[in-house]
N, C-alpha and C positions, 0 to 999 in steps of 0.2 A: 504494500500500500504506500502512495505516495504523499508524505505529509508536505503541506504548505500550498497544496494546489489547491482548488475548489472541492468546499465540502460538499463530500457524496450524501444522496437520503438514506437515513435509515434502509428503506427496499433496496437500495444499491447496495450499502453494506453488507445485509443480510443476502445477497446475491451472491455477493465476493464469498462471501463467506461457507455460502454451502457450493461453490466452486473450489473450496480447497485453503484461501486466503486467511489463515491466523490471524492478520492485522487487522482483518475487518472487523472480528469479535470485540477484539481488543479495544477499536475505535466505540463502537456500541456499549461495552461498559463504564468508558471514558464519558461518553456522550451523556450517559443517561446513570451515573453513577449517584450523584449526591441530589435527585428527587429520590431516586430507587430505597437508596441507604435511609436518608430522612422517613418515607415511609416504613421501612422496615425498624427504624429506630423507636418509632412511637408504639407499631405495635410491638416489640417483642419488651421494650421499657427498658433497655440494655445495652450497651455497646455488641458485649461477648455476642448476647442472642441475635440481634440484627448482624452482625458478620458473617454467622452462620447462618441465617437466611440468604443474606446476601450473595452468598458462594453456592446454596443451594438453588437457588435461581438462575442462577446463569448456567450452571451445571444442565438445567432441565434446559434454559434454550438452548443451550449447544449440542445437548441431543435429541431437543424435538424441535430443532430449529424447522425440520420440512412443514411440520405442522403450522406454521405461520402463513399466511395469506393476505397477499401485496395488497389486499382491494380495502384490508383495514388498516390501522397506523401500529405499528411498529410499538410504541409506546404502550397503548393501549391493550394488547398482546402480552408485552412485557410485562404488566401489571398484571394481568390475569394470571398467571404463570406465578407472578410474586406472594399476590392473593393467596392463592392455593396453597401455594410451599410454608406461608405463614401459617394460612390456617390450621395446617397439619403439627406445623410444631407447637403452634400452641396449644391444640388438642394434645399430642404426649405431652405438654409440659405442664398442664395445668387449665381446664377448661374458666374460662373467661378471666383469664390472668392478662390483663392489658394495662398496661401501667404507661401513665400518661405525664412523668412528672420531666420529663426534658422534651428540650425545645429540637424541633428536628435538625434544625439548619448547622448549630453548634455543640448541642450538645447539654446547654446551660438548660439549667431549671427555669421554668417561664417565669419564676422570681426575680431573676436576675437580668431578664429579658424585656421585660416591662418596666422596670428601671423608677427613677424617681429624679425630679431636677435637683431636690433637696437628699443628700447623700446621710446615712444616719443612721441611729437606729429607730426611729419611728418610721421614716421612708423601707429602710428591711421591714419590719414587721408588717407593712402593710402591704410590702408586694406580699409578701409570705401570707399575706391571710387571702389578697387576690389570689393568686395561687392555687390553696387552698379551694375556693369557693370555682375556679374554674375546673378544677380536677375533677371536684364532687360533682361536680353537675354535667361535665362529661363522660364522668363514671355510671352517671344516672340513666344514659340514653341508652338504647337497646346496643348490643354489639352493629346491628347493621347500620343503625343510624352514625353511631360513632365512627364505621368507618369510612362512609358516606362522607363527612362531618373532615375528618382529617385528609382524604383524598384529595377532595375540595379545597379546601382552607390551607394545610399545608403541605401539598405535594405540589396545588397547582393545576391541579385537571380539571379540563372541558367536565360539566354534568354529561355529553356525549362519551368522552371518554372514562368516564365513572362506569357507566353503563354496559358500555365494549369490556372496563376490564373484570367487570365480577360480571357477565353473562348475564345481564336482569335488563330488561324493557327501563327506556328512558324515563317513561313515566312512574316506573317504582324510587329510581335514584332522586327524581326531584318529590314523590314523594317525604321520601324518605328525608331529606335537604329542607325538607320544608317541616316537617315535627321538629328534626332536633333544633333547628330555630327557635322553633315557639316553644321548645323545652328550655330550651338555655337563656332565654328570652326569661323565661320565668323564671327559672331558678336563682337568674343572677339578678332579677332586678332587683335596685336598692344595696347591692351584695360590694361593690364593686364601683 
């Protein structure tokens, strides 16, 4: 693969790729590494356990790479594939063990992410009870809503490609987009 030329689509990559071309993979975990990782971080609540998700997904597309289909996005695919490998380990590892207390992008607890102009300990304690009060109440929504809810908000996906990646009709994900709202809507008001 040639770097510094013009970047290939995802469907190209994944072409090179079951042509034989290693770099193509390569470029695709690159591309699509730190939404993937962020999602995988929130659900598994852990460095360790999102690593080994994360290796276990690419594992899976590199051997059901055929199974992918140019007429959907690549992403969207990839997510699906992520989806499942999660879902699985978090079934052996503890059914509805989803731990929400860092932020995808860094890693930091949403405490410290939401920040405060006044630096302190009354500004700590009060991220820490925001915190607190958004955990609970994303803890509250059904697993689907929840993951709906994080796809969205912090991976960044189309409600189309929510859809594509967990196999469910557009109109369950906006469903679904639309209670944990008005749950979180409630729970936090006045909270926060």
């Amino acid at each position: 693969m040639m770097r510094g030329g013009p970047m290939l689509e995802d469907a190209e990559l994944v072409r090179a790729f079951r042509g034989g071309d290693e770099a193509a993979l390569g470029e695709l975990i690159e591309r699509h590494r730190d939404r993937l990782y962020a999602y995988l971080r929130r659900l598994a609540g852990n460095d360790a356990g999102a690593e080994d998700m994360f290796q276990d997904t690419w594992i899976k597309v590199a051997r059901n790479v055929g199974a992918y289909r140019e007429e959907s996005k690549f992403s969207a695919w990839l997510f699906s594939v992520a989806h499942n490998t999660a879902m699985d380990a978090l079934r052996r590892r503890r059914p509805d063990s989803v731990s929400l207390d860092a932020a995808p992008e860094d890693g930091r607890p949403l405490s410290e992410t939401m920040g405060s102009a006044e630096p302190g300990p009354e500004a700590s304690y009060e991220a820490s009870e925001s915190r607190r009060a958004i955990d609970g109440a994303l803890a509250e929504l059904s697993p689907e809503q929840r993951e709906v809810f994080l796809l969205r908000h912090y991976s960044g996906m189309s409600f189309r490609e929510i859809a594509d990646a967990l196999g469910v009709p557009i109109g369950t994900v906006l469903a679904r987009a639309s209670r944990a709202a008005a749950k979180l809507r409630d729970k936090l008001a006045g909270e926060i």
